[in-house]
C-alpha positions as CSV (number, residue, x, y, z in Angstrom):
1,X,-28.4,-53.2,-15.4
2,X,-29.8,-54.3,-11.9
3,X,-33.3,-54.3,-11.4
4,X,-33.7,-52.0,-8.2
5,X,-37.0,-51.3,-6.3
6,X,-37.9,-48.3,-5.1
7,X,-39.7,-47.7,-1.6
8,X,-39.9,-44.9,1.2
9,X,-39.1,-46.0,4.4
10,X,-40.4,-46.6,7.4
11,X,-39.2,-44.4,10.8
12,X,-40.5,-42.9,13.6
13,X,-38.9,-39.5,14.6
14,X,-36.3,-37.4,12.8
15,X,-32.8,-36.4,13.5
16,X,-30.2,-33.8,12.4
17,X,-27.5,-35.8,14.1
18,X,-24.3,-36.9,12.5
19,X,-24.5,-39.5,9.7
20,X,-22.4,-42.6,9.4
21,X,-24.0,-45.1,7.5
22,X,-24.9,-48.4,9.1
23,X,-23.9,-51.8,8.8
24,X,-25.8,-55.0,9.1
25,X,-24.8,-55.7,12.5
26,X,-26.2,-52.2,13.9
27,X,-29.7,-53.3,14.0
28,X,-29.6,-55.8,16.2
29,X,-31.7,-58.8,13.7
30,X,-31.1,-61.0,11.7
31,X,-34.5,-59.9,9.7
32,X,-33.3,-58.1,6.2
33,X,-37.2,-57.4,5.4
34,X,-37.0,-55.3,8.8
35,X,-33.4,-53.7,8.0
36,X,-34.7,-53.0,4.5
37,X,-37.0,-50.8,6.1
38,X,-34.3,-47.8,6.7
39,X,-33.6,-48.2,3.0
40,X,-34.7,-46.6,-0.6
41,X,-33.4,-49.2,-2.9
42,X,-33.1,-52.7,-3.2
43,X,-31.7,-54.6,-5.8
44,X,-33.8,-58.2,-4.2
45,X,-36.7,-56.4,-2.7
46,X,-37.9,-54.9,0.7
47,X,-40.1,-58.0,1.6
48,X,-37.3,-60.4,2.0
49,X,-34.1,-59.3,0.1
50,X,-31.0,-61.5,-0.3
51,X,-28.2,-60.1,1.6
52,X,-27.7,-57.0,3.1
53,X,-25.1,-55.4,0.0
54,X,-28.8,-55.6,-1.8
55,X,-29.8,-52.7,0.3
56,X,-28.7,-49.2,-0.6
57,X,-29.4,-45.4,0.3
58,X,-30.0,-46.2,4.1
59,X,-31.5,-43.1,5.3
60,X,-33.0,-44.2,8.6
61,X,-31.1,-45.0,11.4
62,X,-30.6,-48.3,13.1
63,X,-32.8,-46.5,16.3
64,X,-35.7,-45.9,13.6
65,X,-34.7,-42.2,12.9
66,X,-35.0,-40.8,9.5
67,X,-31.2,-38.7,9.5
68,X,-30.9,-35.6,7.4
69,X,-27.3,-36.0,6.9
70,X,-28.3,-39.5,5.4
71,X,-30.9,-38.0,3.3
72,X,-28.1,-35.3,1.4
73,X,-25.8,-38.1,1.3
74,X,-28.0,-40.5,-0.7
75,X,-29.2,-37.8,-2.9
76,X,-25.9,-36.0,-3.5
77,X,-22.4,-36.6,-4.1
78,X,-19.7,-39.8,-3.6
79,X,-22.6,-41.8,-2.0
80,X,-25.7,-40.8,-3.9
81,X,-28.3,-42.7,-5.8
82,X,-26.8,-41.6,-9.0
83,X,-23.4,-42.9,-8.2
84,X,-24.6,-47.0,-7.5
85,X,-23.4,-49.3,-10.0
86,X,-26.4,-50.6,-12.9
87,X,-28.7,-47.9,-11.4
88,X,-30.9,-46.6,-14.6
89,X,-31.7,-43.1,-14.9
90,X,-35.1,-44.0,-14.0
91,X,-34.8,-45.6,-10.8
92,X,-32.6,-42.7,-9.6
93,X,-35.3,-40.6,-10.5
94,X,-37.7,-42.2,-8.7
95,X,-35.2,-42.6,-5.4
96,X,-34.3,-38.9,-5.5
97,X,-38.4,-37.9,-5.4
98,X,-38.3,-40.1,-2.3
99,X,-35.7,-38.1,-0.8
100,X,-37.1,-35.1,-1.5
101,X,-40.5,-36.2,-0.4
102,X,-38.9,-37.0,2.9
103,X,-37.2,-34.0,3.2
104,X,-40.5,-32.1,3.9
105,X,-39.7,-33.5,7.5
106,X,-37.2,-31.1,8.4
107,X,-37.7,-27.5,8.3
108,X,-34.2,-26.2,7.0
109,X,-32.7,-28.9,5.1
110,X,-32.8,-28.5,1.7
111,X,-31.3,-31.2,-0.9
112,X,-29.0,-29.9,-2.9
113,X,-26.8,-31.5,-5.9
């Protein structure tokens, strides 16, 4: 089972907007500690993590915008937390109270299973 760690990231304004999730060439570095910011799990750590496949759950846009389309993605369905391969019950736990925790941002999205 992978070892993932847990953190809630970093934004600076909110969006409703459509959802597509990022890849590494989006944010414009080279910098994984900085990408790893719009991220809730990584299985190398958010200091300075390996690659970018390390990084899972991206939530926050590469403009710095915490998504709520992201946020029901990564805690429901064919992309959630739960569905990441040698995640423990645990961790997604822990990344799901994150998500909810950030959902307080928005007024009218609610996280549902």
């Amino acid at each position: 089972m992978t070892d993932y760690d847990v953190h809630e990231p970093e934004y600076s304004d909110a969006t409703e907007e459509d959802w597509d999730s990022p890849q590494e060439n989006d944010f414009g570095t080279d910098d994984l500690g900085e990408i790893a910011d719009h991220f809730v799990l990584s299985a190398s750590g958010f200091d300075d993590p390996d690659r970018y496949s390390d990084l899972k759950a991206p939530v926050v846009d590469p403009d710095c915008d915490l998504n709520a389309n992201a946020l029901q993605t990564a805690y429901s369905g064919g992309h959630s937390v739960e569905r990441i391969d040698d995640v423990d019950d645990d961790t997604v736990d822990d990344a799901r109270d994150v998500l909810e925790d950030l959902a307080d941002e928005f007024d009218d999205v609610g996280l549902e299973d």
